[in-house]
N, CA, C and O atoms as a GROMACS GRO file, in nm:
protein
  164
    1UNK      N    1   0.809   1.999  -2.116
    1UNK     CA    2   0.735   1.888  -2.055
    1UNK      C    3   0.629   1.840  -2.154
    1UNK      O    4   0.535   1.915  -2.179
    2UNK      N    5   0.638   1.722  -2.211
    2UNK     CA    6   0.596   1.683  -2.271
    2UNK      C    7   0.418   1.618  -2.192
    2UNK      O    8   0.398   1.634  -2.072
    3UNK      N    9   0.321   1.556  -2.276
    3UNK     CA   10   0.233   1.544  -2.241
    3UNK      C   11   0.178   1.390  -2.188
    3UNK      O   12   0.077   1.359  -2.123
    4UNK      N   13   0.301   1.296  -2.251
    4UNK     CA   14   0.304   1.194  -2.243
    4UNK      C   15   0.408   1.156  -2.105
    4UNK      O   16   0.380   1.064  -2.028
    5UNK      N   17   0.505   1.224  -2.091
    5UNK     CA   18   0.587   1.266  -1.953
    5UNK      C   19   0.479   1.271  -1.872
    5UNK      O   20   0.422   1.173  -1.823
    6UNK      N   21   0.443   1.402  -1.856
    6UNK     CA   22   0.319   1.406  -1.738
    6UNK      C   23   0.209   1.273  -1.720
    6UNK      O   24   0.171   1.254  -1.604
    7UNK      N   25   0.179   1.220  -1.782
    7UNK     CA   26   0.097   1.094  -1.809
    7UNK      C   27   0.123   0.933  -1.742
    7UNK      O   28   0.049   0.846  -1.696
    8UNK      N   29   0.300   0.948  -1.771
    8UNK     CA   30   0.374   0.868  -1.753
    8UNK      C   31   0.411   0.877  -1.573
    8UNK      O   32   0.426   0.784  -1.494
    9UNK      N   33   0.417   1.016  -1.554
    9UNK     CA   34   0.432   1.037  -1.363
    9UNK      C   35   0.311   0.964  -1.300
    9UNK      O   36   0.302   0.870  -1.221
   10UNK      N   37   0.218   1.047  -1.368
   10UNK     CA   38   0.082   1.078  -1.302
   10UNK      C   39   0.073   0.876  -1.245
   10UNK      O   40   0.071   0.838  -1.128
   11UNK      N   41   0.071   0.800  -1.354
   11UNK     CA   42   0.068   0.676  -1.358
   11UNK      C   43   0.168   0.611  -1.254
   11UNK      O   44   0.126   0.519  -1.183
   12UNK      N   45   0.306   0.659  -1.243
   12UNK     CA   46   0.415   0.624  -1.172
   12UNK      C   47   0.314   0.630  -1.020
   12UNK      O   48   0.262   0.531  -0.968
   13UNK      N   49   0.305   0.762  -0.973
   13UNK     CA   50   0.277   0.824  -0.830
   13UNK      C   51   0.121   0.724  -0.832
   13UNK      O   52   0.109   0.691  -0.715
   14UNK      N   53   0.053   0.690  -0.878
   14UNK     CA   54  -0.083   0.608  -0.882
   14UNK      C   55   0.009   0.469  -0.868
   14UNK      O   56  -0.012   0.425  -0.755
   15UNK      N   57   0.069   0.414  -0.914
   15UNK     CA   58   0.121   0.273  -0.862
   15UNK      C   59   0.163   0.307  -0.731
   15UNK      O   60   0.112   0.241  -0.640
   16UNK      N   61   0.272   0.424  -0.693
   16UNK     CA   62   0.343   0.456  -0.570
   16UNK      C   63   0.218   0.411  -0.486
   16UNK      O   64   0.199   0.307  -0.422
   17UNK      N   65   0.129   0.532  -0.508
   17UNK     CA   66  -0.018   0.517  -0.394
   17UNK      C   67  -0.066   0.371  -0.349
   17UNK      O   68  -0.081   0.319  -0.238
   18UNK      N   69  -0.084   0.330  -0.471
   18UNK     CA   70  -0.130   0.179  -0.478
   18UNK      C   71  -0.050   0.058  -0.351
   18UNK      O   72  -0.092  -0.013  -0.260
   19UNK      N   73   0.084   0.090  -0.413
   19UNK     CA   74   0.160  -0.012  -0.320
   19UNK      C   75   0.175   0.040  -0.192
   19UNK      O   76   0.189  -0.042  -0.101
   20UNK      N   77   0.176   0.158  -0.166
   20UNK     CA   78   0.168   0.203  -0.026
   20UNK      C   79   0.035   0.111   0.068
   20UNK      O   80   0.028   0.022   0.152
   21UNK      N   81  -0.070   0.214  -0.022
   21UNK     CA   82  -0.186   0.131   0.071
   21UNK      C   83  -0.250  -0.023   0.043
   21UNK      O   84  -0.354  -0.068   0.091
   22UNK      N   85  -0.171  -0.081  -0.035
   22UNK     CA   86  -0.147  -0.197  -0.011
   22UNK      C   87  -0.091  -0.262   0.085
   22UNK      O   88  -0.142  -0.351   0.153
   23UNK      N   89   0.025  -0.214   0.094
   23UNK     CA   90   0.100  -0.214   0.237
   23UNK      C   91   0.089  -0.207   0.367
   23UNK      O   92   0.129  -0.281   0.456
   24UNK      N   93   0.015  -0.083   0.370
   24UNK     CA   94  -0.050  -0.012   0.536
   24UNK      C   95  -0.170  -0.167   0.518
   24UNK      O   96  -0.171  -0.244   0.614
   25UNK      N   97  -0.214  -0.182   0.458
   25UNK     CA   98  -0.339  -0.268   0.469
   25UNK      C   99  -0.313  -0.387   0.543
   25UNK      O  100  -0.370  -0.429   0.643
   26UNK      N  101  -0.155  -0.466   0.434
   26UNK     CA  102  -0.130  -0.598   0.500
   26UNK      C  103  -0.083  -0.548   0.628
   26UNK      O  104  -0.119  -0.630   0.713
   27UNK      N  105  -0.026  -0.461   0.676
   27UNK     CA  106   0.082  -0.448   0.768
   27UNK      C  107  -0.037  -0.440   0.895
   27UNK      O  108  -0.018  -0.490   1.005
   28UNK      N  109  -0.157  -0.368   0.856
   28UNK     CA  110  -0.261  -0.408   0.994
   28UNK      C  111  -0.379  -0.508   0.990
   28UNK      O  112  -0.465  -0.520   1.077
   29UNK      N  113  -0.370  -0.567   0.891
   29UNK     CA  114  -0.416  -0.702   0.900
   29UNK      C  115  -0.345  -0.846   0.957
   29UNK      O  116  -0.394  -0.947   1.007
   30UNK      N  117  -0.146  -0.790   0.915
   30UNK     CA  118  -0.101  -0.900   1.047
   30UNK      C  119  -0.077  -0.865   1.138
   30UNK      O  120  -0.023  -0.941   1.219
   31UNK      N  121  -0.111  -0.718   1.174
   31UNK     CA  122  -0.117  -0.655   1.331
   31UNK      C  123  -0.207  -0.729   1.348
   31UNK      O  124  -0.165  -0.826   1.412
   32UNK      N  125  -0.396  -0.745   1.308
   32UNK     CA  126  -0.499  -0.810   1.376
   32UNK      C  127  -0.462  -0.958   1.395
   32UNK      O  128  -0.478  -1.023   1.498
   33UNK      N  129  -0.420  -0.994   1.298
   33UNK     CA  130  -0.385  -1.147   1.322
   33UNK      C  131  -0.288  -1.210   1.422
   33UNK      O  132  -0.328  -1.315   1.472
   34UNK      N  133  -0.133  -1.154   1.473
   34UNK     CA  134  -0.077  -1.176   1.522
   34UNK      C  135  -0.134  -1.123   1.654
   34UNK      O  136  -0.064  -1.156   1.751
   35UNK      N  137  -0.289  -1.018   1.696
   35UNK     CA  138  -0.287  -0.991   1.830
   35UNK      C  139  -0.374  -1.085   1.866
   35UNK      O  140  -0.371  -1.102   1.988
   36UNK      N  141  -0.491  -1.189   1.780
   36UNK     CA  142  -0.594  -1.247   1.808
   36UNK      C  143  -0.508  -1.395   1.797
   36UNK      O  144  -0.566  -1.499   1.826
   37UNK      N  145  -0.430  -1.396   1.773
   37UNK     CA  146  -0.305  -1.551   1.821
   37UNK      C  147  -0.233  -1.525   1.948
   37UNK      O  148  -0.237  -1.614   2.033
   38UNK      N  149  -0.152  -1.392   1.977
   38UNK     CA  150  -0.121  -1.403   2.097
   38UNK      C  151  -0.240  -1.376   2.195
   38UNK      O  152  -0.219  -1.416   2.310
   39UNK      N  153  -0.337  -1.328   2.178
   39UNK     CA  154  -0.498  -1.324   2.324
   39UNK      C  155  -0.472  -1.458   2.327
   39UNK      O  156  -0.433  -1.506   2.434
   40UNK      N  157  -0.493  -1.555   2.191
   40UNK     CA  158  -0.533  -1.702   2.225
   40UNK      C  159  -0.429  -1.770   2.363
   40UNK      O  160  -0.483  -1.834   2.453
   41UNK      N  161  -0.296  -1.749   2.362
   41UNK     CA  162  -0.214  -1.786   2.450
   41UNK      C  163  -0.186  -1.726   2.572
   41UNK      O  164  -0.102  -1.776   2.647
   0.00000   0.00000   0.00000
């Protein structure tokens, strides 16, 4: 295992993280949005 390998994961699993909670984020921000449009109706 090289040192630049490990470097290269470490970086992989830090984007993984990234787009995850990127994700969870939008995904309950159009939960809030789509519940404060349907209250409106």
């Amino acid at each position: 295992m090289s040192y630049s390998f490990i470097l290269s994961c470490n970086a992989f699993l830090r984007l993984i993280l990234l787009f995850y909670s990127i994700k969870t984020f939008f995904k309950s921000v159009f939960r809030a949005i789509c519940e404060s449009v349907f209250c409106r109706f």
